[in-house]
MIKE-57282 format. One record per residue (C-alpha): residue in three letters; x, y, z. Coordinates in pm, 1 decimal, padded with zeros to 6 digits, always signed. Example, Ala and Ser with C-alpha at 12.3 -4.5 7.8 and 13.67 -1.06 7.14 Angstrom:
// residues 2
<r><code>ALA</code><xx>+01230.0</xx><yy>-00450.0</yy><zz>+00780.0</zz></r>
<r><code>SER</code><xx>+01367.0</xx><yy>-00106.0</yy><zz>+00714.0</zz></r>
***
This chain:
// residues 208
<r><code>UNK</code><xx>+14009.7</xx><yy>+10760.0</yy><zz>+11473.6</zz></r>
<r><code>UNK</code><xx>+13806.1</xx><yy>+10841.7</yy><zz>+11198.3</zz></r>
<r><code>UNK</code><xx>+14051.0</xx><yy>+11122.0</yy><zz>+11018.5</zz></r>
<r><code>UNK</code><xx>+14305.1</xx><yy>+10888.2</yy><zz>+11100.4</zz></r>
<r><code>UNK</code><xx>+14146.6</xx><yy>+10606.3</yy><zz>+10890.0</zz></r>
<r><code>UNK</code><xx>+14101.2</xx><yy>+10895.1</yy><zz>+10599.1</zz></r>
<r><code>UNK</code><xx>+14429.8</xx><yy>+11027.7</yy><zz>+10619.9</zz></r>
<r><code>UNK</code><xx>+14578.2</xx><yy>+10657.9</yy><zz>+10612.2</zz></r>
<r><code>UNK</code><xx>+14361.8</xx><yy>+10554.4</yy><zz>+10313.3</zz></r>
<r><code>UNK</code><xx>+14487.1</xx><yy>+10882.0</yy><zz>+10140.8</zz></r>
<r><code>UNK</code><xx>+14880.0</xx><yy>+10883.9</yy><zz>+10181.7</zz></r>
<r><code>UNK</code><xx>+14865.0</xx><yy>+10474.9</yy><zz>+10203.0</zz></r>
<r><code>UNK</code><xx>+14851.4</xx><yy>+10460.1</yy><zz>+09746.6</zz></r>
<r><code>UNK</code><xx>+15125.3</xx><yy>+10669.9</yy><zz>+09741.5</zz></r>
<r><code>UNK</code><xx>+15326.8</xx><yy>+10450.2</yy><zz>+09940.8</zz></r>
<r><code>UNK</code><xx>+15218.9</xx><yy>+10155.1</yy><zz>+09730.3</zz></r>
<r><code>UNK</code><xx>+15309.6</xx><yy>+10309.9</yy><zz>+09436.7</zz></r>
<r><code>UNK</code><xx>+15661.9</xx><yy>+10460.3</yy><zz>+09576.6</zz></r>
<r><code>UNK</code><xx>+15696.6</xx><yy>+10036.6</yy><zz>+09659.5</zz></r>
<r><code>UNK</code><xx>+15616.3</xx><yy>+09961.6</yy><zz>+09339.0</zz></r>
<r><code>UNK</code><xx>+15873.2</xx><yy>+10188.7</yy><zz>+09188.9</zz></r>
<r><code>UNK</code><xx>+16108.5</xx><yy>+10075.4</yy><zz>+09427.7</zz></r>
<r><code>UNK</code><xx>+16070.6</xx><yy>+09698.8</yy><zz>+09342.5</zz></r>
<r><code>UNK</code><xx>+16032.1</xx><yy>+09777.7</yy><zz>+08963.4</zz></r>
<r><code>UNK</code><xx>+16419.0</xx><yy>+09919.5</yy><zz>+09018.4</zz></r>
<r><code>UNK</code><xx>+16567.1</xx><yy>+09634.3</yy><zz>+09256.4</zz></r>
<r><code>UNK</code><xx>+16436.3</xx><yy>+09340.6</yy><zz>+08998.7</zz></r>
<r><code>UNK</code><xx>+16595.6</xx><yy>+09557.3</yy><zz>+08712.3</zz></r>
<r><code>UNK</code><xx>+16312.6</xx><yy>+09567.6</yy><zz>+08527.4</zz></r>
<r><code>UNK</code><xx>+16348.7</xx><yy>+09937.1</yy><zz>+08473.7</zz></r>
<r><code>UNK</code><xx>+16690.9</xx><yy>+10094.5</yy><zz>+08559.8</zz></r>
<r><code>UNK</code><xx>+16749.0</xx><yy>+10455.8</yy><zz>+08660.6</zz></r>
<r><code>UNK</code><xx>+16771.3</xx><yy>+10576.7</yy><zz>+08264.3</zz></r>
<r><code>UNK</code><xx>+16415.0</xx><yy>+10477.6</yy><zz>+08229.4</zz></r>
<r><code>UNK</code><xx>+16279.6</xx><yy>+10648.9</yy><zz>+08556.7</zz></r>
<r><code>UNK</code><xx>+16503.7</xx><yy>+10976.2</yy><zz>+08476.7</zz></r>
<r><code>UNK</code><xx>+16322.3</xx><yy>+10972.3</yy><zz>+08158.5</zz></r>
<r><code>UNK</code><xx>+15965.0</xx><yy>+10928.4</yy><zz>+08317.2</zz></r>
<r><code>UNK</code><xx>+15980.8</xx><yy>+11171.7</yy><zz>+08571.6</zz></r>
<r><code>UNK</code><xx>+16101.9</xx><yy>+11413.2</yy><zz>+08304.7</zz></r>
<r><code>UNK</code><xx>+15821.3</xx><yy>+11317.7</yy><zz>+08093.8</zz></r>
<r><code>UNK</code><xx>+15567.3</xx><yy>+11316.6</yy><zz>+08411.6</zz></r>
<r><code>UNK</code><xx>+15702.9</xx><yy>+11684.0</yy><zz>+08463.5</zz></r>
<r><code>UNK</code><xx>+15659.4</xx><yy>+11847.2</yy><zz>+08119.7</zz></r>
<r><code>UNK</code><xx>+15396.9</xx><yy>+11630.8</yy><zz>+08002.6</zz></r>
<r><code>UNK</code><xx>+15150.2</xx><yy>+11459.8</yy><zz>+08238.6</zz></r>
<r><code>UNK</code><xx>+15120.5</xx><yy>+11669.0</yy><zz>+08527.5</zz></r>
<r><code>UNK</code><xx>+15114.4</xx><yy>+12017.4</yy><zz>+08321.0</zz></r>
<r><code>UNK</code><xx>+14820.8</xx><yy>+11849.5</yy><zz>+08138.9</zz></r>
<r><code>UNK</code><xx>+14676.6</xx><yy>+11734.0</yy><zz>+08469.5</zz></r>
<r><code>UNK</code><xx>+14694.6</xx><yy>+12072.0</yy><zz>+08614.1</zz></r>
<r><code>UNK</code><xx>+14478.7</xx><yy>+12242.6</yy><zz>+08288.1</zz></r>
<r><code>UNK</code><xx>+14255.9</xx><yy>+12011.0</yy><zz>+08334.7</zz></r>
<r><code>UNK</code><xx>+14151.4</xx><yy>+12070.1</yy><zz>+08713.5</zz></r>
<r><code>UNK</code><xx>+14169.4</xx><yy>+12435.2</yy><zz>+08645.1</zz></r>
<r><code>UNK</code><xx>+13953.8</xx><yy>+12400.7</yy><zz>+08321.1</zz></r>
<r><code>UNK</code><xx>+13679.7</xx><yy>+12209.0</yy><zz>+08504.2</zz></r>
<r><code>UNK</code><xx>+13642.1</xx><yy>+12391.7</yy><zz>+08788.7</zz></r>
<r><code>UNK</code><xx>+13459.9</xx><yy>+12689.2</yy><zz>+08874.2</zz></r>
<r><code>UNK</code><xx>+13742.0</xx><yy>+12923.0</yy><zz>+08914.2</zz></r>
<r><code>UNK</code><xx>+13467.1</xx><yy>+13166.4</yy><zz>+09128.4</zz></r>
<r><code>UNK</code><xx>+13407.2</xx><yy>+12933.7</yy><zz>+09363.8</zz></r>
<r><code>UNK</code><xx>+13726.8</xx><yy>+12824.5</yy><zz>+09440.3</zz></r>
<r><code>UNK</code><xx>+13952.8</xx><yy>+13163.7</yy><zz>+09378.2</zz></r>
<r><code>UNK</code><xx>+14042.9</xx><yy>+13312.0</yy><zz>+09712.8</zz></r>
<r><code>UNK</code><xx>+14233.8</xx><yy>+13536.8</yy><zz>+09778.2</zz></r>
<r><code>UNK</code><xx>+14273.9</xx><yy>+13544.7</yy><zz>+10167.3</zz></r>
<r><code>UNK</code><xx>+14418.3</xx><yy>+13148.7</yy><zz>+10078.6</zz></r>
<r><code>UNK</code><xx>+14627.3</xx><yy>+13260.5</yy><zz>+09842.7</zz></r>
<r><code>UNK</code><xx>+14767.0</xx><yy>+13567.4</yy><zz>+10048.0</zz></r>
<r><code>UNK</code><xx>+14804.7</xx><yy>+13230.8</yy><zz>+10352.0</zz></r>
<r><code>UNK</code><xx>+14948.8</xx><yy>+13012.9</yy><zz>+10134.7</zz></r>
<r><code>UNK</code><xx>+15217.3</xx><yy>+13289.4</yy><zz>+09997.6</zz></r>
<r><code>UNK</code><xx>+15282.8</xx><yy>+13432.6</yy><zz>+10315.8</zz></r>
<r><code>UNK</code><xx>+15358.5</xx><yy>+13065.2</yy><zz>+10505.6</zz></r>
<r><code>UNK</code><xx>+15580.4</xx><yy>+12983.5</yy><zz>+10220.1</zz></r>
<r><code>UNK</code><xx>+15818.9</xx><yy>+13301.1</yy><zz>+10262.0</zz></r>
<r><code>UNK</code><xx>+15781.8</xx><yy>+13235.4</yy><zz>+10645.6</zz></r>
<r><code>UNK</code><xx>+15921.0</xx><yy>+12861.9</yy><zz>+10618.5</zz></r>
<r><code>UNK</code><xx>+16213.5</xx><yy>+13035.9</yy><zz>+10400.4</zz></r>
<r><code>UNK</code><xx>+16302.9</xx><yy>+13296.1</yy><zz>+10668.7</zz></r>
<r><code>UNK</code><xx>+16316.9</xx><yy>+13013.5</yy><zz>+10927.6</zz></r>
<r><code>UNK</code><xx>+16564.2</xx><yy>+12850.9</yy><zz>+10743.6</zz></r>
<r><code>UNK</code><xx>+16687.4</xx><yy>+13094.5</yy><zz>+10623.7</zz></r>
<r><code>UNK</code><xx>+16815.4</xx><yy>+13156.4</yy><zz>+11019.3</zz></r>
<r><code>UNK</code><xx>+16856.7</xx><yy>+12792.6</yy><zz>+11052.5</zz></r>
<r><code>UNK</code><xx>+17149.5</xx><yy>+12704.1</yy><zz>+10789.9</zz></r>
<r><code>UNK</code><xx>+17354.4</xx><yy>+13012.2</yy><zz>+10887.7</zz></r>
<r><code>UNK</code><xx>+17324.8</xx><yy>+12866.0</yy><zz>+11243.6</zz></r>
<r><code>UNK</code><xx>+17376.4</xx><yy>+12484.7</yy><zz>+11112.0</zz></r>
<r><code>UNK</code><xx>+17682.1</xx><yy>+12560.0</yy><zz>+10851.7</zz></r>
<r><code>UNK</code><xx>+17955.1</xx><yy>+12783.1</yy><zz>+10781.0</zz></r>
<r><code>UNK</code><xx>+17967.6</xx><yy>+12672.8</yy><zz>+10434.5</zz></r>
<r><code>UNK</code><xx>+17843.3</xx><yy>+12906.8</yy><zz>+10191.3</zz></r>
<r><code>UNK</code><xx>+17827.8</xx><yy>+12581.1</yy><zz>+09920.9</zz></r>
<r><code>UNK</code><xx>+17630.9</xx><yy>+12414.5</yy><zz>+10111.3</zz></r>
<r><code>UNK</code><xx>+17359.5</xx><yy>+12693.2</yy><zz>+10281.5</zz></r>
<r><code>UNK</code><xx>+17184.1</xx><yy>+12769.6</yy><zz>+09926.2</zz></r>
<r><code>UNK</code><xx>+17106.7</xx><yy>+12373.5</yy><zz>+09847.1</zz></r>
<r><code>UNK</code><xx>+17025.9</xx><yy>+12341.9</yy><zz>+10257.4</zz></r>
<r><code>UNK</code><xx>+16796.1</xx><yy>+12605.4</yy><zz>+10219.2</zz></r>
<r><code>UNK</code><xx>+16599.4</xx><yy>+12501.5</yy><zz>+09909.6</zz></r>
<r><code>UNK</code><xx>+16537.9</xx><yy>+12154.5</yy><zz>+10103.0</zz></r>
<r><code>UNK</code><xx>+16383.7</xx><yy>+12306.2</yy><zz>+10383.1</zz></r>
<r><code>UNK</code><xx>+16111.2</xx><yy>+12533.0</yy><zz>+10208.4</zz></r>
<r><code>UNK</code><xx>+16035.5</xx><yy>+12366.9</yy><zz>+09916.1</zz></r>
<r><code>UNK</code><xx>+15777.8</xx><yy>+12083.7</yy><zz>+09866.7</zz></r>
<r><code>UNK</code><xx>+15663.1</xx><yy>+11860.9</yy><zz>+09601.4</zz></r>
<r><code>UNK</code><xx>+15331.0</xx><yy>+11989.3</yy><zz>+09650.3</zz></r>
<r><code>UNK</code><xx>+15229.5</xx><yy>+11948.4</yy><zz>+09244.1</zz></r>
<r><code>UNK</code><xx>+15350.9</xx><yy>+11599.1</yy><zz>+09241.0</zz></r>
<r><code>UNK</code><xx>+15186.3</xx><yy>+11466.6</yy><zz>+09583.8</zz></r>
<r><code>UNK</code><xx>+14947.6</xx><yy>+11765.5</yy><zz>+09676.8</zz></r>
<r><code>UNK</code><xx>+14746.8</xx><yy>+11780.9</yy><zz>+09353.9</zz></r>
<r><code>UNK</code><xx>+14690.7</xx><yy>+11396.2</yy><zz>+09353.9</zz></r>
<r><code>UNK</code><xx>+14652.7</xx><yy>+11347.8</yy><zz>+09701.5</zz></r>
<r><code>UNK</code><xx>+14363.7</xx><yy>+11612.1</yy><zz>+09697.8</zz></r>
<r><code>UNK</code><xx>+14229.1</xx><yy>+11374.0</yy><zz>+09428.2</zz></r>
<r><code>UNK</code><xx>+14253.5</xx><yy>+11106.3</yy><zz>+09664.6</zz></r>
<r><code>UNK</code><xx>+14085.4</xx><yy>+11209.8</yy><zz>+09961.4</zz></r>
<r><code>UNK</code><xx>+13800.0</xx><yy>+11462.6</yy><zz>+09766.6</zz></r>
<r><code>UNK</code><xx>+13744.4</xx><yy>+11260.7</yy><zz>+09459.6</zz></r>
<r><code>UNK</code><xx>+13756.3</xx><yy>+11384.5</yy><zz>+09106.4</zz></r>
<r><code>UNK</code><xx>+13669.7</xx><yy>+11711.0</yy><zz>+09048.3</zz></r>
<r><code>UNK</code><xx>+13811.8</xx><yy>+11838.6</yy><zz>+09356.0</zz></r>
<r><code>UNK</code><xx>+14163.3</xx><yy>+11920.5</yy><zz>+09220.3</zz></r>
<r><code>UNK</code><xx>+14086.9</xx><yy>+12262.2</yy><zz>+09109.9</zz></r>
<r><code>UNK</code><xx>+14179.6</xx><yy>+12487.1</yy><zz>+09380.2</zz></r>
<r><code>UNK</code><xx>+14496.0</xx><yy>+12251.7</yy><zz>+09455.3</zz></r>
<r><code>UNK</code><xx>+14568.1</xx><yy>+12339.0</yy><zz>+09082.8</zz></r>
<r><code>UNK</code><xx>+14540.8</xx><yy>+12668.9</yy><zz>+09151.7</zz></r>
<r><code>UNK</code><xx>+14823.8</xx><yy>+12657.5</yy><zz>+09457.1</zz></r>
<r><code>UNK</code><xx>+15011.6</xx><yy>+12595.1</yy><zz>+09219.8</zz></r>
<r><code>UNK</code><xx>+15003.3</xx><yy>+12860.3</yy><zz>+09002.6</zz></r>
<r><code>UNK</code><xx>+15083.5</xx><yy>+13046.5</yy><zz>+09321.8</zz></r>
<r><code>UNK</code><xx>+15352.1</xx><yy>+12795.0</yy><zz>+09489.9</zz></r>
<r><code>UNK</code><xx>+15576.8</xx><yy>+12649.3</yy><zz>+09178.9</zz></r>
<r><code>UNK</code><xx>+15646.1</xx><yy>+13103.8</yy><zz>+09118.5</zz></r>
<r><code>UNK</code><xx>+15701.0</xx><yy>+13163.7</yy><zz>+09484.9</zz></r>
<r><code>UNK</code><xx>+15949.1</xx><yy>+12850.3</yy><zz>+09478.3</zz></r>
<r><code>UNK</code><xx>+16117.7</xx><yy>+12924.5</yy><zz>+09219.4</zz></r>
<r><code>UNK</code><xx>+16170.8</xx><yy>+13314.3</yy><zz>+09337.5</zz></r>
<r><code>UNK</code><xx>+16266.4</xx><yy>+13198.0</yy><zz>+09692.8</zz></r>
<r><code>UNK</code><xx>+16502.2</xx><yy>+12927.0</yy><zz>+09549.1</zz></r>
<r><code>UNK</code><xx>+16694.1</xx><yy>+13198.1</yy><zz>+09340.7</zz></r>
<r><code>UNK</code><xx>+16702.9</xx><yy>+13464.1</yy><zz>+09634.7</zz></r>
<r><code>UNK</code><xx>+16875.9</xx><yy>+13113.6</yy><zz>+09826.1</zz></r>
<r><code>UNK</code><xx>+17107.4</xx><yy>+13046.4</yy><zz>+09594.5</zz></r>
<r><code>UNK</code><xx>+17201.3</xx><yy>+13412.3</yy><zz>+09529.4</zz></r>
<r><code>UNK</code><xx>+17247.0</xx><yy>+13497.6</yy><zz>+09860.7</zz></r>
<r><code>UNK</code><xx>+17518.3</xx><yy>+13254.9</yy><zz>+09954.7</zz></r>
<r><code>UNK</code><xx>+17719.1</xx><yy>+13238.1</yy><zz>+09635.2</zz></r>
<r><code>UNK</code><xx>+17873.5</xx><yy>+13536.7</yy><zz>+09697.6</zz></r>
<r><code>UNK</code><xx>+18024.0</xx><yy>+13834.7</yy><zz>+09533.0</zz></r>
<r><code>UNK</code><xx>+17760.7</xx><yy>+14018.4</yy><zz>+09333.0</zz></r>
<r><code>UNK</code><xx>+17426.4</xx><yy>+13928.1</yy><zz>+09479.5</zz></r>
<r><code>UNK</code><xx>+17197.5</xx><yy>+14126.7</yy><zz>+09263.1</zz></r>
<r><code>UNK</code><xx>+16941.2</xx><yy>+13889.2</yy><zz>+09101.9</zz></r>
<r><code>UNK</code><xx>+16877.3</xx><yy>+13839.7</yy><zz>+08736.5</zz></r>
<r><code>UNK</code><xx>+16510.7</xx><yy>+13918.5</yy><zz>+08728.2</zz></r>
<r><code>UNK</code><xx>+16483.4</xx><yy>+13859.7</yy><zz>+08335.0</zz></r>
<r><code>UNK</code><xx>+16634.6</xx><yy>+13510.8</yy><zz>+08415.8</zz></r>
<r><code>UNK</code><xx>+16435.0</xx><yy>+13433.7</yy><zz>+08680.3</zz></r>
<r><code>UNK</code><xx>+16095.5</xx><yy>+13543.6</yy><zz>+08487.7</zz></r>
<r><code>UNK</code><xx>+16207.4</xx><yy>+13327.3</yy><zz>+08180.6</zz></r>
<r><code>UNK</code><xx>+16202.3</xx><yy>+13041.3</yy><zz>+08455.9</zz></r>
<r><code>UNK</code><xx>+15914.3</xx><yy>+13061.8</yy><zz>+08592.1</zz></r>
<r><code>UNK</code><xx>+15724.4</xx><yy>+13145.5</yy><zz>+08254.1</zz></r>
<r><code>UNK</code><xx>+15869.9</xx><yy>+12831.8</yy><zz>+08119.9</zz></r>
<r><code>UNK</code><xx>+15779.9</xx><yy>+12628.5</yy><zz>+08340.3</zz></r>
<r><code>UNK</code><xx>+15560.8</xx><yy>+12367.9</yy><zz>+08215.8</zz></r>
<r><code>UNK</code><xx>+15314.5</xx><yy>+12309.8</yy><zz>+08577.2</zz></r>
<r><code>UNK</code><xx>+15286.5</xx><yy>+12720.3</yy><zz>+08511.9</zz></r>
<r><code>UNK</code><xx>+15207.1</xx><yy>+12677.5</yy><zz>+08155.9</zz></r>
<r><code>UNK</code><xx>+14932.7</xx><yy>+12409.0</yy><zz>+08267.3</zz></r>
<r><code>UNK</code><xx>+14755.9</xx><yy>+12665.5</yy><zz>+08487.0</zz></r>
<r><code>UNK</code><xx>+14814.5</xx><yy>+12963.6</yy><zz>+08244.7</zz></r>
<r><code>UNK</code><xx>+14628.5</xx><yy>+12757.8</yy><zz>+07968.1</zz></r>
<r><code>UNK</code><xx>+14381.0</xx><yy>+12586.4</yy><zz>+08259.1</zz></r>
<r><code>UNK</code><xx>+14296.4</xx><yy>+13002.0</yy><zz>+08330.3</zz></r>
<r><code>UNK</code><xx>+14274.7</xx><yy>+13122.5</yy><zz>+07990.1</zz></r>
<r><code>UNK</code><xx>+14060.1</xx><yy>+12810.6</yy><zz>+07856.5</zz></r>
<r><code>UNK</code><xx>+13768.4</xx><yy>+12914.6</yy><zz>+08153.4</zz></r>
<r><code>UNK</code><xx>+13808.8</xx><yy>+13267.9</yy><zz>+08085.1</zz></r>
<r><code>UNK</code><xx>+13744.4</xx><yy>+13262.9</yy><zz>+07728.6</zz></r>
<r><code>UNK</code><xx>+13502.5</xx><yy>+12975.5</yy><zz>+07778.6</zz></r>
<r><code>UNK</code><xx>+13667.3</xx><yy>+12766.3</yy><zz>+07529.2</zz></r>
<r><code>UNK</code><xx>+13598.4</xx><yy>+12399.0</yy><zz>+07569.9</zz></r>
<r><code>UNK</code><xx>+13759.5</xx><yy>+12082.5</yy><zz>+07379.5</zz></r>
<r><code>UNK</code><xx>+13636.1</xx><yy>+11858.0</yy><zz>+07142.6</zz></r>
<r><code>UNK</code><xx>+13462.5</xx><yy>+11556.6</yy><zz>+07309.0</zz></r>
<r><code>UNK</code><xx>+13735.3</xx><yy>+11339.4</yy><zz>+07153.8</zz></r>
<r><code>UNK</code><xx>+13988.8</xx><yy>+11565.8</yy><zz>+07284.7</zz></r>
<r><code>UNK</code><xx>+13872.4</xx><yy>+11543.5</yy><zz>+07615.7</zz></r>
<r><code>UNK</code><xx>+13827.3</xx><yy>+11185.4</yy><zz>+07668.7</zz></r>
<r><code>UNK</code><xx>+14239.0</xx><yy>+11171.2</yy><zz>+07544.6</zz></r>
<r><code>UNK</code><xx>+14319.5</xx><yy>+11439.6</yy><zz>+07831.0</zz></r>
<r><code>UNK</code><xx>+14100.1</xx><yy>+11251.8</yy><zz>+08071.0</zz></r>
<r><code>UNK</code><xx>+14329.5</xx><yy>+10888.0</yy><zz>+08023.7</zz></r>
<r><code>UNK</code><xx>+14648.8</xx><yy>+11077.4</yy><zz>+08082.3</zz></r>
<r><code>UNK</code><xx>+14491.6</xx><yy>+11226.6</yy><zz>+08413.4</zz></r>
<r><code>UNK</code><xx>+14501.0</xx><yy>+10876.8</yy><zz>+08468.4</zz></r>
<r><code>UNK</code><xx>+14862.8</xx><yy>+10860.6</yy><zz>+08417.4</zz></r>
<r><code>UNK</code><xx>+14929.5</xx><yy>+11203.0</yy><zz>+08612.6</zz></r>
<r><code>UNK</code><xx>+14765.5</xx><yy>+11081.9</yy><zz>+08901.0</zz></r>
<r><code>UNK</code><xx>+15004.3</xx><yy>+10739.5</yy><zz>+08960.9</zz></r>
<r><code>UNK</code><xx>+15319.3</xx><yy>+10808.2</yy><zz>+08768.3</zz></r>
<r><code>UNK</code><xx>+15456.5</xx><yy>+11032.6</yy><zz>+09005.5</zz></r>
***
């Protein structure tokens, strides 16, 4: 009863929020425009930030491991090769198995993992969930390309200079990159600086 009470307590802000959000629409007060543009500007902007900052505050020793990493890679490409076998058996279109298959493997685990970590372990415990991610968002993107390649037929070889642009671009992996190289070098922001990255954790944390 008791994890049940923790695990309720964790998910149950998220909920609030999605109501929120959902209420905010419905009484017009913001219209889809203005959440397109916030979730655009929670993805390159608040998150990414929110990411370098778990990373750069945690002891990267203690929480690198590689045996999690290796689990958390591995259970990824298994839930792909499931459904993988699952939409050939479910459809016959080839339009519709590459989208099928994205839905089935991938997560938002930056936008509800990261903060929902935050929510159960407290601040400072987002570190290692910031480091999934640096694993996840590159097997995602990967898998999702294989998925889409495979079914779209005709030449199926994938672009791999494409698909590296992607995933070097993207701004959750630029978080971490900079998150990484900030503890490596030991680097550390200006106390003014820091207190600024600290109120838009605030923002990373609910906006999504």
């Amino acid at each position: 009863m008791e994890s049940l009470i923790l695990s309720f307590n964790a998910i149950a802000p998220i909920f609030v929020l999605m109501l929120l959000g959902y209420l905010l629409k419905k009484l017009n007060i913001a219209d889809k425009k203005g959440f397109d543009s916030i979730n655009k500007l929670v993805f390159k902007v608040f998150l990414p930030v929110l990411l370098f900052y778990n990373i750069y505050k945690t002891d990267i020793g203690n929480v690198f491991d590689i045996r999690l990493i290796g689990f958390v890679a591995l259970g990824v490409m298994l839930i792909f090769a499931v459904g993988y076998f699952a939409v050939i058996v479910s459809t016959k279109d080839n339009a519709k198995r590459g989208v099928m298959l994205q839905g089935f493997f991938r997560s938002n685990f930056a936008i509800l993992g990261v903060p929902l970590v935050g929510y159960i372990c407290g601040d400072g415990s987002g570190g290692l969930a910031s480091m999934m991610v640096a694993v996840v968002i590159p097997v995602f993107n990967i898998l999702s390309v294989v998925a889409l390649e495979c079914f779209r037929g005709g030449d199926t070889r994938l672009n791999f200079l494409r698909l590296l642009k992607g995933i070097l671009t993207n701004p959750l992996i630029i978080g971490c990159l900079l998150g990484i190289a900030f503890f490596l070098t030991g680097i550390k922001l200006p106390g003014i600086l820091e207190k600024s990255v600290k109120d838009i954790l605030s923002v990373a944390t609910h906006l999504p």
